[in-house]
N, C-alpha and C positions, 0 to 999 in steps of 0.2 A: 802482901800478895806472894812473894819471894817465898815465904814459910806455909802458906798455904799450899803451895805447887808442890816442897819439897813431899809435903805431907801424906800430900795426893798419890804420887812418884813413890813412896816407900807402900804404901798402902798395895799399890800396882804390884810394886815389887814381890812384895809381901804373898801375895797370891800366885806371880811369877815365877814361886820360888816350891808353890806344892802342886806343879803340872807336872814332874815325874812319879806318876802313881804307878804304885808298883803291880808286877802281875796279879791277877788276870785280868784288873780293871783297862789296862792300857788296852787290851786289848778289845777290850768289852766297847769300850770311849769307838775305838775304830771302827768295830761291829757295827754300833749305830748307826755311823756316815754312812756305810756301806747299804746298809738298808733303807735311809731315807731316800739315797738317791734311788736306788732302782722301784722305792716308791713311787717318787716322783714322776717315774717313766712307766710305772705301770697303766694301762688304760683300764682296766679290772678293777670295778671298783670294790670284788670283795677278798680279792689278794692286795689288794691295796690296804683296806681294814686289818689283813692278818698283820703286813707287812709292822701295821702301825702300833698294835698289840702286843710284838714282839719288843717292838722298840719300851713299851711302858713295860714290861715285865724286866728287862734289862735295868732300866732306869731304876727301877725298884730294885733289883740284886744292887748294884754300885750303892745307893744311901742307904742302903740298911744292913751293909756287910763292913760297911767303915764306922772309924770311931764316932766322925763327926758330918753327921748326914747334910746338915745346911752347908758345912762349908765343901763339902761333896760336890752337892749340887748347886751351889753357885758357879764353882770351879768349872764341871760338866757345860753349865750355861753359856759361860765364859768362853770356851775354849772350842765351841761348836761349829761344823763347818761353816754356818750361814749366821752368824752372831752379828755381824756389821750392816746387816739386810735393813733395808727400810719395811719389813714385808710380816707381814698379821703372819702367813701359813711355812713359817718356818719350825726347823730343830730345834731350834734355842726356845724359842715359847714354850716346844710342845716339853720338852725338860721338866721346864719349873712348872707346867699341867700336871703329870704326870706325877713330877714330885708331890706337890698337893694334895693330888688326889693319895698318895704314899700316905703324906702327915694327916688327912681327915679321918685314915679306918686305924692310927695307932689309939691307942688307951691311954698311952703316955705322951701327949703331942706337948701339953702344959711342962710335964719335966722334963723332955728333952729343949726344950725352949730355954727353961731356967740355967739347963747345965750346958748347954754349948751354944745360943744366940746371946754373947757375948758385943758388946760396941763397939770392939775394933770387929766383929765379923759383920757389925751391921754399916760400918762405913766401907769394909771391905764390897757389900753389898750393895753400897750406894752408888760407888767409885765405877762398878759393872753395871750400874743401870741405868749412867749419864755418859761413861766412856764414849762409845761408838754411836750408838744409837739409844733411844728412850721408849721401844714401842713394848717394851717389856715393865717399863716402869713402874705401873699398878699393880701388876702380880707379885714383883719382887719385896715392894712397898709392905704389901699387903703379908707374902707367908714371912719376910724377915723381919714385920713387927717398927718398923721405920716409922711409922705414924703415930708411934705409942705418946702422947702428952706429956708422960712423968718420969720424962729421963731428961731430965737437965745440962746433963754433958752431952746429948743426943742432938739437941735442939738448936744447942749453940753452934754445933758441929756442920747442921743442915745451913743454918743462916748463913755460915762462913760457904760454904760451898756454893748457896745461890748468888752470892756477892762474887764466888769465885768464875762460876759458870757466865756471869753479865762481862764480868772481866776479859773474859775469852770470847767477846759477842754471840756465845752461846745463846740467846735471849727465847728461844724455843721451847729450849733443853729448861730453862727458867720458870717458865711459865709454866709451863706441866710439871713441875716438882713440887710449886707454889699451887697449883689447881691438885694435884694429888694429897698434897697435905693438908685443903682445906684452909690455906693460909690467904685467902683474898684480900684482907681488908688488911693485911700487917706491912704492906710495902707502896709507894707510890707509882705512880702510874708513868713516872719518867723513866723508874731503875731498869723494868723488860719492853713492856706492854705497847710502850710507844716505840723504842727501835721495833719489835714486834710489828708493829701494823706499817712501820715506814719501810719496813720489808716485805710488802704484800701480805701478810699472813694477818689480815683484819679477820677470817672467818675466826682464827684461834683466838684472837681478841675477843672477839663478839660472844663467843662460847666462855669467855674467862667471865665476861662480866655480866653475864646472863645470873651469876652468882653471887656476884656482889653491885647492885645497885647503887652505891653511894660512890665507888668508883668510877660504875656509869654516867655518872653526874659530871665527874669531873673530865673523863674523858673526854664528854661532847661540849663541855667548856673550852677544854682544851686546843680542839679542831675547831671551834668556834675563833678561836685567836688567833686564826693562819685566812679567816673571811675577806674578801678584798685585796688582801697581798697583791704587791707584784710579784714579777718574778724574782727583780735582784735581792728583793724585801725576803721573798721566801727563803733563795738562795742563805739570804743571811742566817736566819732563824733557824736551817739545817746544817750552817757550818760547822757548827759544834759535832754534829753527829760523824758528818762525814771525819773529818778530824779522829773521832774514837777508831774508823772503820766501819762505819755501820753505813751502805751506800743506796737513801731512801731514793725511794720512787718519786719523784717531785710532783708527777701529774695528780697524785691522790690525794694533795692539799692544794688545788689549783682549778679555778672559776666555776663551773659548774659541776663536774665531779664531789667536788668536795661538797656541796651546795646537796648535789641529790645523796649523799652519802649521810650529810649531817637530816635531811629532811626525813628520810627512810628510819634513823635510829630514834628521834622524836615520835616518828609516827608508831615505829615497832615497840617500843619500851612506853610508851604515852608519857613524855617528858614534856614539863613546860616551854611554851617556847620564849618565856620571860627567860629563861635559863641561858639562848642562844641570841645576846642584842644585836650582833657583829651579823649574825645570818639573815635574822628579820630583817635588818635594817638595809643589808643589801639584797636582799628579795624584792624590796618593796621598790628601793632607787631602780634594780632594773626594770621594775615591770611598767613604771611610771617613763621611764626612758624608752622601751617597748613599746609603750601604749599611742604616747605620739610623736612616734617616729610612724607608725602605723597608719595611722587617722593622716599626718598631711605628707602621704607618700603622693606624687602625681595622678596616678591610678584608683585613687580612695574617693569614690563621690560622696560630698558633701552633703548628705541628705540630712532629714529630720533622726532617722534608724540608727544611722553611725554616727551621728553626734551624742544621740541619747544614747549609744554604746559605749562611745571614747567616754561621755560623762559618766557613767555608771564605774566604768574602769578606776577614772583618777580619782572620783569622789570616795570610795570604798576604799582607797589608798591611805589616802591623805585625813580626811573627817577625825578620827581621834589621834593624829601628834602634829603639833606646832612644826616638829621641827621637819617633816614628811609636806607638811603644807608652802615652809620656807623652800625646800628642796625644790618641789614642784614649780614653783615662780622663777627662781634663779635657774633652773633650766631653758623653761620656756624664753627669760631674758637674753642667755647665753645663743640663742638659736638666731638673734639680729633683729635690727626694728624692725622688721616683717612680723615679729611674733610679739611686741606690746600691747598691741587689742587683746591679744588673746590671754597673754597673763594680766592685763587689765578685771577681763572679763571673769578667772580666776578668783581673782580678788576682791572682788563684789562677790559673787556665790559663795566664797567661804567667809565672806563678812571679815574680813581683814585690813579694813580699809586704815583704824590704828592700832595696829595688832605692833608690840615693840620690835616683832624678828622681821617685819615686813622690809623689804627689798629697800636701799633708798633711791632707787630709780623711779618706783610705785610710789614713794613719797613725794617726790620730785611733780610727780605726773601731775596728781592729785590737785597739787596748788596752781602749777602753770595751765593745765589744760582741763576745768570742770565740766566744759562743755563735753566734751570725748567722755569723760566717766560717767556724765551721765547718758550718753547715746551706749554705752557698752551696757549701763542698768538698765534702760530700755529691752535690748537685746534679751535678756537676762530674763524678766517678764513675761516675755512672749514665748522661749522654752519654756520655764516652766508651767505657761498655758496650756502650752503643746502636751508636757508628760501628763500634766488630768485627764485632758481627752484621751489620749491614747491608751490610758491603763482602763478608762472605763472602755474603750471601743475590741479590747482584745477578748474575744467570744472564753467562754469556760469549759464548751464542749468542742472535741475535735470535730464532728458529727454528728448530728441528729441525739441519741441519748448516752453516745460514748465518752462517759467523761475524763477527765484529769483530775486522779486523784493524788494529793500530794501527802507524804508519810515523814513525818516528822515526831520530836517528843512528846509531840500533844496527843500522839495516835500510836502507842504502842503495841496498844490491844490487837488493833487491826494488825501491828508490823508482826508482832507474835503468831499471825492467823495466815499471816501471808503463805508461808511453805505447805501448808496444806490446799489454801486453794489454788499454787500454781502445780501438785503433785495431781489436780484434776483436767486442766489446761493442754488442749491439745498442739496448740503452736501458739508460741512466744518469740516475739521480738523484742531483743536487748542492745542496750547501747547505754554509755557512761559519757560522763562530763568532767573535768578536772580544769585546772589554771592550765595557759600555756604562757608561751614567749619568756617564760623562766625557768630554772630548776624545781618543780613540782614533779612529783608523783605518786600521787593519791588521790582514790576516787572523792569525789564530790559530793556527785550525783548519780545513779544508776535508776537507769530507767527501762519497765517491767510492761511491755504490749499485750495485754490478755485479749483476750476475745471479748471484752464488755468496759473495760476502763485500762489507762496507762496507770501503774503506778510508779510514781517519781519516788524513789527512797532519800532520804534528804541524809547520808551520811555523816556529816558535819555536826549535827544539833544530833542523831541517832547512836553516835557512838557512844555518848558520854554516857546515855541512860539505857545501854545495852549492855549481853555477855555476851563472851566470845562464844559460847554454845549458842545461843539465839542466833548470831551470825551464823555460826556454822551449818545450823539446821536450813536456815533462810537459803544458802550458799549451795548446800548439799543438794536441797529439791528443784534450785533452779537451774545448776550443773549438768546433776546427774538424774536425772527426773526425768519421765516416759515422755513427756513434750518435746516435739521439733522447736529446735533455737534458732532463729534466725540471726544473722549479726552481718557488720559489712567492716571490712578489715579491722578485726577486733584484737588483735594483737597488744596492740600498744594497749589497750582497755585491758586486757585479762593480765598484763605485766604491772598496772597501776593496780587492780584489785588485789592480788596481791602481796602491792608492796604493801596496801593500805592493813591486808591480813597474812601476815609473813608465816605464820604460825597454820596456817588453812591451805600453803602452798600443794596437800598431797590429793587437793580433791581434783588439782591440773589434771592427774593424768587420771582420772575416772570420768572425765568428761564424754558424755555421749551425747549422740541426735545434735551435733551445731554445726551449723551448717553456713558457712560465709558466702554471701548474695556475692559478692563480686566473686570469688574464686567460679559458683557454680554459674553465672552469666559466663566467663570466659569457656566452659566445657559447652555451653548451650551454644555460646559461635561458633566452635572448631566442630560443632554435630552440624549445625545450620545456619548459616550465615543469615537469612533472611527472617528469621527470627526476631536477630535482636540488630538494628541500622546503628552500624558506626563506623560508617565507610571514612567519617572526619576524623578518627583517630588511625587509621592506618598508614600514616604519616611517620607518626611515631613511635608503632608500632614494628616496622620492620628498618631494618638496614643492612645493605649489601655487605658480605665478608669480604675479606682483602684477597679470595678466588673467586671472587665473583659473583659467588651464590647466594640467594637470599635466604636469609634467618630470622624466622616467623618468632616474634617474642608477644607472649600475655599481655593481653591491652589493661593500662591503668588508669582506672576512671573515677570519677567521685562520687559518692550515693546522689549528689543533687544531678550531676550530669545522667547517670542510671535511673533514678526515675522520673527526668524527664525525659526523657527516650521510651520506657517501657510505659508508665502512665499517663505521661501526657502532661506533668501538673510542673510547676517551680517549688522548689525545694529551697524557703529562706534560711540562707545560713550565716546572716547578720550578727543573730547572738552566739554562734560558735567559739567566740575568744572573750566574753563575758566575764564580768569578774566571780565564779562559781563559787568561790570558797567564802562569800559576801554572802549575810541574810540580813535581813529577808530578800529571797528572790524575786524579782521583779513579775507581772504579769506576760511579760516577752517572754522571760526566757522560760517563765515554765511551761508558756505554751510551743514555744521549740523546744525544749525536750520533749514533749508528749509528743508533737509529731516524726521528730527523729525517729522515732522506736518505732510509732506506727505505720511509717512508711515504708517499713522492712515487711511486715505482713500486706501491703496493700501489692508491692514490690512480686511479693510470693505468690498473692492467686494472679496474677496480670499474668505471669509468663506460666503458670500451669494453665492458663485457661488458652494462648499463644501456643504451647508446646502440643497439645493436643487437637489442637484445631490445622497444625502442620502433622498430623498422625502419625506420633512419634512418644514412647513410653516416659511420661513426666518421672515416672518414678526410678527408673533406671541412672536417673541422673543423680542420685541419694545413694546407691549403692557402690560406696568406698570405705573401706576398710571398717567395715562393722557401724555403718549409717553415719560416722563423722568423716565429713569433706574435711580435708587437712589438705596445706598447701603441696603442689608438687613439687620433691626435694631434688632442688635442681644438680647441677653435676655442678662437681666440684672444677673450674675449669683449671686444667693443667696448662703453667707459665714457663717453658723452655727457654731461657732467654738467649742459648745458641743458635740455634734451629731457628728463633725468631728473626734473630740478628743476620743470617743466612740467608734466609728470607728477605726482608729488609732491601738487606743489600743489591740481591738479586733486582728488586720491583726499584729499585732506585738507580740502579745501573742501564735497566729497558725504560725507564722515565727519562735518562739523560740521554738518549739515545732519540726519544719522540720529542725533547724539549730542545735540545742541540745547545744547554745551558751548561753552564761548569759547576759543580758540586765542590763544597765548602768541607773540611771534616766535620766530624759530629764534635769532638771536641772545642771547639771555636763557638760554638752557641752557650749561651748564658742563659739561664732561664728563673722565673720564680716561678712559683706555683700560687694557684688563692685558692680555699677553700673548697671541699665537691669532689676531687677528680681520685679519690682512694689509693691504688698504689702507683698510680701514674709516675708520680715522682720517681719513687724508688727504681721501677723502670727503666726507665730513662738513663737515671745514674750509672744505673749496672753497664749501659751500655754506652758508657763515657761521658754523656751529658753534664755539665755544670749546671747543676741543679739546686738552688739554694733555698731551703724551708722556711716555712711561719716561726719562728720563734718569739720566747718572749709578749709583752705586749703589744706586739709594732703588728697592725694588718698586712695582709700581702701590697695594697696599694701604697702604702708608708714606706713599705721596703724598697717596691720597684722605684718610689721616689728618692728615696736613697742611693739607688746604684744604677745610676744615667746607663749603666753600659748593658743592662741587663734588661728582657723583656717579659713581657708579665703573661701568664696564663689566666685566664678567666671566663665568664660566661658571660652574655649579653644581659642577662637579668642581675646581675653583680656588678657589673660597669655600671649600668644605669642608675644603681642606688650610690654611685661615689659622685664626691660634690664636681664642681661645674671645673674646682681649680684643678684637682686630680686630673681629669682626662683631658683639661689642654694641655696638660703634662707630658701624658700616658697614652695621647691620642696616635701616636708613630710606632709605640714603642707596646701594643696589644695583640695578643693572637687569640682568638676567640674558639672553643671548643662547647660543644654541647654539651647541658648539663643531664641530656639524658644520657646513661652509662653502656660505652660500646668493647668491644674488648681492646684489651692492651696494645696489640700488636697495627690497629686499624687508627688510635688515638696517633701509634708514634710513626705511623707513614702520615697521615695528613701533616702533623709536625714537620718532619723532614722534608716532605715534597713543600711544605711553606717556603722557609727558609733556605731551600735545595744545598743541603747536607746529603752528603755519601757514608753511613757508618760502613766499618770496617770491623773483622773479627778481632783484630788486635787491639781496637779499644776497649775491649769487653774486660769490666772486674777492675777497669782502670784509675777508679776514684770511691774513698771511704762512702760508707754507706752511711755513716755516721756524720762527718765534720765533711764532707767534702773533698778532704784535700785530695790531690792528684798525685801522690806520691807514695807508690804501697813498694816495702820491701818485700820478696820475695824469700822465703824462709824455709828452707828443708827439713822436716818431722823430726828430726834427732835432735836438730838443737832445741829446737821450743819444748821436746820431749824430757829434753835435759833441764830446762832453763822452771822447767813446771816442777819437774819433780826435788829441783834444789830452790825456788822460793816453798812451796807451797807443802809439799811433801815434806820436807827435811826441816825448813826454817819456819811454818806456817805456825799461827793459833794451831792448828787442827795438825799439827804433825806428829807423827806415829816415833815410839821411842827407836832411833837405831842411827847408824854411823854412819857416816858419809864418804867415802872414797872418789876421788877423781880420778884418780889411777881406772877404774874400773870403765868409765866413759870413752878413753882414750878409744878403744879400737872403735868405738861407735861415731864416735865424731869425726877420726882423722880422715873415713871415703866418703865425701857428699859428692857425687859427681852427678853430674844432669845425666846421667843412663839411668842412674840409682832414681833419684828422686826428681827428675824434672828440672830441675835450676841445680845451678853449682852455688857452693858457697866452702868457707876455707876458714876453719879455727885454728888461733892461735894460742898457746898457751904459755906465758911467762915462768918458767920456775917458779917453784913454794916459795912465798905462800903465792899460789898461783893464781893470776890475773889474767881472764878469759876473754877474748876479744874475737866475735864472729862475723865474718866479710862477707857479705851477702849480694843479691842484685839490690842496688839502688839506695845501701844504707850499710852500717857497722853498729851491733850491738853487743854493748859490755853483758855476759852472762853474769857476772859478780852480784854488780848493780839492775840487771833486767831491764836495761833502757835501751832508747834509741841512741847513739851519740850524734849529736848536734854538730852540722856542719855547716860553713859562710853564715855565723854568727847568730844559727838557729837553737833554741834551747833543746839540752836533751829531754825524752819523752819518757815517762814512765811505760813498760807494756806490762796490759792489762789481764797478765796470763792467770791470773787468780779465779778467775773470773770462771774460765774455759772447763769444761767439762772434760777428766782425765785422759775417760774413754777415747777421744776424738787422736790423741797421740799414739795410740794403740794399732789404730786403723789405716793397713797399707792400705787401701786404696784411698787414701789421703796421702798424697808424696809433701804439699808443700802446702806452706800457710801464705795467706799476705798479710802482713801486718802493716797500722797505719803509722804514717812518719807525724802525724800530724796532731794525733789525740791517744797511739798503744792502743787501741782495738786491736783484736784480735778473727781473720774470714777465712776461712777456707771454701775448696772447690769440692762437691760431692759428684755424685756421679749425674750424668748430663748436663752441666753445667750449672745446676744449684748452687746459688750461691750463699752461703751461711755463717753465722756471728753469733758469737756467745747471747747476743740476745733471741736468738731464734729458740 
């Protein structure tokens, strides 16, 4: 590697070394800046044009008045004011354009190539197009010939360099050298691809391997192998990476993320899912674990409908694998003798009774208790009595001659025919069906409300025997097609569609005529209340702000609640969490989808025939933004957390005042948080809270049982679902918050007035946002600005060739005074070779080493200024950082009291 750097370095040099061009070019080089910038400022766009004209007529004087035009204009490239730019519309691109377009009108483009693109000019070529930035990469590829196949010392040169670039965790810079050259299939999927994507950058992955298929295989093998992990499991499995420096994102290979990442890539590329055993296999464990936890929740009536739902669930589960069936029984066993009938009962309908993997509790059972096994076959009997009748008692038509028609591979002709007769169809009602209570998303089922039949499209069994053109056409006319769309919060449906069609994503925004029944019921109250009666939801609907005033918010309702209100009728939503992606579909559920959908058109004439009979314009309610009702984009709420905290303060100072009680500080309270309550937490913290998160495996109820001294946040419907042991735990130690979402500042006064805490302005910023801890040094811009630009700048992978001087720092470092920057702080400097040591509020940090120094037998801390974006040490109105004692983050103070961290 040692020899490759130096290689690199003389190469640099090497062109380093012909930037004194001689007159008139130097000054021509200068010319250029000069006019791209006051292009750049021109608003004119056809002195703009001249401006840019000029510049190519220049460019072409410099490589066609020198000896050696390529290395001209690499050189020109090289040395451009905007060369390090992340950015398409810069000098440096427009260069090697210009030159191009130079080499395309020569006669002689073939001989000058022979005589002067030479392979040291074309690793000098290379070395400038992975330097700084890569966004010139193709072009330079392209006119210096770098892709050529049959240069053997060329090839060798490249491979050593992409090994070099991984070396330097360049792995970006990698992958686009390797997609530029066509080189997909020549390197494994560990060397970039995977730091790659554990650095956020999956779209660049996904774009890599859109190219080479057989790496895509092994890819989703690969993320297949991180399925189930724990955390410390996972933590394991990336130590190696961290260790190189590569610092992945842990959440991207963790429970359901990873789950809908790996499902999406199956579904996009149509990959087997024999390919992914680790993901099926925990699909299926949770949706079985889902299913009845569901079915014997308190609340769950045991009728004939949700038994024959819960059974439709687990049976479509379990029915083709042994070991899905053992899984299934040792659950239910695991749940206590309350639940042996029921895996008894299990185990007669799957015919299990000597099955080898069978439980040996069930074996046990079997021989001591026959009587019991046979009253549970009994049992057993009389369901599936019950499913005969029922399947023959559910009617075919929704009404009179409106039928249900189901679209499956047995009917393509008709699916082929569809987009035609829905481009005749004046209103349409839509609605999808998919799995839920797991990582699913893709459509199932969509279902199509015409004016004479529903059609059900059976996507499941229709994709296999379709093209993505037949979809798209199907897609296009039901989109964007002269019919009004009815739909009821179709959101989540139109982000499953699709995922289901990734490649179809552009006909989103040609969408017209759709129109969501809930959005337009909420404009249909705020015109008339008496229209549509839901005086029972304006409970929840409004709540008082922390001045008093009331703040009217959008009622959220369910299409069954909706048209039982506006119709008149119940709306069964029984089969709603059905196992959809199971055929054959049962008679239930395909008669709830046909009604689902049709109940959006019955939904639509009831309140036009209402809205006119209060004499008032039906159609005016349709006219937003070119006939598509789209959600109102609500304000971004602005979070002050001074001003809040002022606040606060104030309403808890006139609380102690009407309560005549003694206030606690804010920092004394301990808190967890569970699930729901969005930036609550963070909140909180900022404003000194001991607030300590979810991590890991452990629920929030696991945790508060952990830490006696700490009290749990939660909602009443979240308590209720933990066991009986938890909340005689937990029963002293719960503060209950609703789980409908109120603002920040309203959350953290009922808080405080709970527990009657006083916050204070000087707790503010008082504890990491990250770990917790309570202890931030206080750090004035000169040192960290030093401390960044000598790891990171000087001694980095990524540092720029040049010397380092400390001498130089001196006057910058020796005046921190709190006039200057807010807080004082005092460096010292030992003689050469000099040992930096800077005394700050609340901590000493060795600059040498970039840590915290540990004190009363605390380890010292790495800080984490690598991290930090340069910019921010530039920026006087940034005087001082805090950094944590506890974990090296890195926060600063922006203007109002924003509080902000390299991960912002």
């Amino acid at each position: 590697m040692s020899n490759e750097r130096s290689e690199r370095k003389t190469l640099h040099h090497r062109l380093k070394a012909n930037t004194n061009i001689p007159e008139p070019h130097r000054t021509h080089r200068k010319l250029i800046t000069e006019i791209w910038v006051n292009s750049q400022k021109s608003k004119d766009g056809q002195s703009k044009d001249e401006q840019l004209t000029l510049i190519s007529e220049i460019v072409h004087l410099i490589v066609g008045t020198t000896e050696n035009p390529f290395e001209a204009a690499i050189e020109l490239h090289k040395h451009s004011c905007d060369y390090s730019l992340e950015n398409n519309d810069r000098i440096a691109s427009r260069i090697l354009l210009y030159f191009e377009k130079w080499l395309n009108k020569r006669d002689d483009r073939e001989t000058l190539e022979r005589k002067f693109l030479t392979i040291d000019l074309q690793k000098i070529a290379f070395d400038v197009a992975t330097k700084e930035t890569t966004i010139s990469l193709p072009e330079i590829f392209k006119i210096f010939r770098i892709h050529e196949e049959n240069q053997s010392e060329l090839k060798s040169f490249l491979n050593s360099q992409i090994q070099l670039l991984c070396n330097q965790l360049k792995f970006k810079e990698s992958l686009q050298v390797v997609d530029t050259l066509s080189w997909h299939e020549r390197y494994s999927i560990e060397l970039f691809l995977v730091p790659c994507f554990l650095q956020s950058r999956a779209h660049l992955v996904e774009e890599f391997l859109k190219k080479s298929p057989g790496l895509m295989f092994h890819f989703v093998q690969w993320l297949d192998s991180f399925v189930s992990l724990r955390r410390t499991q996972l933590a394991e499995r990336l130590k190696r990476y961290k260790e190189l420096g590569v610092m992945p994102v842990e959440e991207l290979l963790y429970d359901k993320t990873l789950e809908r990442y790996i499902s999406r890539l199956l579904c996009a590329y149509k990959i087997d899912p024999k390919l992914t055993p680790n993901f099926t296999r925990a699909r299926l464990h949770k949706r079985i674990i889902y299913v009845i936890q569901k079915f014997f929740q308190f609340d769950t009536p045991k009728t004939f409908e949700t038994r024959y739902n819960y059974f439709g669930n687990l049976f479509n589960c379990v029915k083709e694998d042994n070991q899905m069936k053992r899984f299934l029984l040792v659950v239910l066993l695991q749940k206590g003798h309350h639940f042996v009938g029921e895996a008894t009962w299990w185990m007669l309908m799957l015919r299990a009774e000597n099955a080898y993997w069978l439980p040996h509790e069930l074996r046990t059972l079997i021989q001591s208790n026959p009587v019991f096994v046979a009253q549970q076959r009994e049992e057993i009997n009389k369901f599936c009595l019950l499913i005969r009748q029922d399947e023959t008692a559910i009617p075919k038509f929704l009404h009179g001659d409106y039928s249900i028609c189901l679209v499956d591979n047995s009917k393509l002709d008709l699916f082929r025919q569809i987009p035609d007769l829905l481009l005749k169809e004046q209103l349409i009602g839509i609605d999808a069906e998919w799995e839920q209570g797991v990582a699913f998303d893709k459509i199932d089922l969509l279902q199509i409300a015409c004016s004479n039949c529903v059609y059900l499209l059976d996507f499941v069994s229709l994709i296999r025997f379709s093209t993505l053109n037949e979809w798209r056409a199907l897609l296009e006319a039901l989109l964007t097609g002269p019919a009004i769309k009815l739909v009821f919060s179709f959101d989540q449906d139109l982000i499953n569609l699709f995922n289901t069609f990734p490649s179809l994503i552009d006909l989103k925004s040609k969408m017209t005529n759709v129109f969501c029944l809930n959005r337009l019921a909420n404009k249909i109250i705020n015109a008339n209340k008496n229209i549509i009666d839901v005086s029972d939801l304006e409970s929840i609907s409004m709540y008082t702000g922390i001045d008093g005033e009331n703040v009217m918010k959008n009622h959220q309702f369910s299409l069954s609640y909706l048209y039982k209100k506006i119709v008149g009728k119940v709306l069964d939503k029984e089969q709603q969490t059905s196992p959809w992606s199971y055929r054959p579909l049962s008679s239930r559920q395909t008669f709830y989808a046909a009604q689902d959908a049709y109940c959006l058109r019955e939904i639509y004439f009831e309140l036009q025939k209402r809205i006119r009979e209060a004499d008032l314009n039906f159609e005016s309610f349709f006219l937003n933004n070119k006939g598509v009702l789209k959600r109102p984009k609500a304000e971004k709420q602005k979070v002050d957390v001074v001003v809040d905290m002022e606040k606060l303060e104030k309403e808890m100072r006139e609380f102690l005042v009407v309560t005549g009680n003694e206030l606690a500080e804010t920092r004394s309270l301990k808190l967890i948080f569970d699930k729901g309550f969005g930036n609550l937490e963070t909140y909180l913290r900022q404003m000194g809270v001991d607030v300590l998160k979810i991590s890991g495996d452990l629920t929030a109820a696991q945790l508060a049982e952990r830490h006696p001294d700490r009290h749990l946040v939660t909602n009443e419907k979240a308590f209720g679902k933990m066991s009986s042991g938890i909340k005689r735990i937990l029963e002293k130690r719960v503060f209950f918050l609703s789980a409908q979402p109120i603002p920040l500042i309203e959350a953290a006064e009922l808080i405080f007035k709970n527990f009657m805490l006083l916050p204070k302005r000087s707790y503010l910023f008082s504890r990491c946002m990250h770990c917790n801890e309570s202890s931030l040094l206080l750090i004035p811009r000169p040192i960290l600005h030093f401390l960044y630009h000598f790891t990171v700048e000087v001694q980095g992978i990524y540092a720029r060739e040049e010397e380092f001087f400390v001498e130089d720092w001196l006057p910058t470092l020796e005046n921190l005074s709190t006039e200057r920057f807010g807080v004082e702080a005092t460096v010292d400097f030992i003689e050469a070779p000099y040992k930096i040591v800077a005394k700050c509020v609340n901590g000493d940090i060795d600059l040498n080493a970039g840590v915290i120094i540990g004190k009363n037998g605390r380890k010292s801390v790495q800080i984490a200024i690598q991290k930090c974006p340069s910019n921010v040490f530039r920026h006087s109105t940034i005087p001082y950082f805090h950094v944590c004692s506890g974990c090296g983050q890195v926060f600063w103070n922006e203007a109002l009291g924003r509080f902000q961290s390299l991960g912002d």
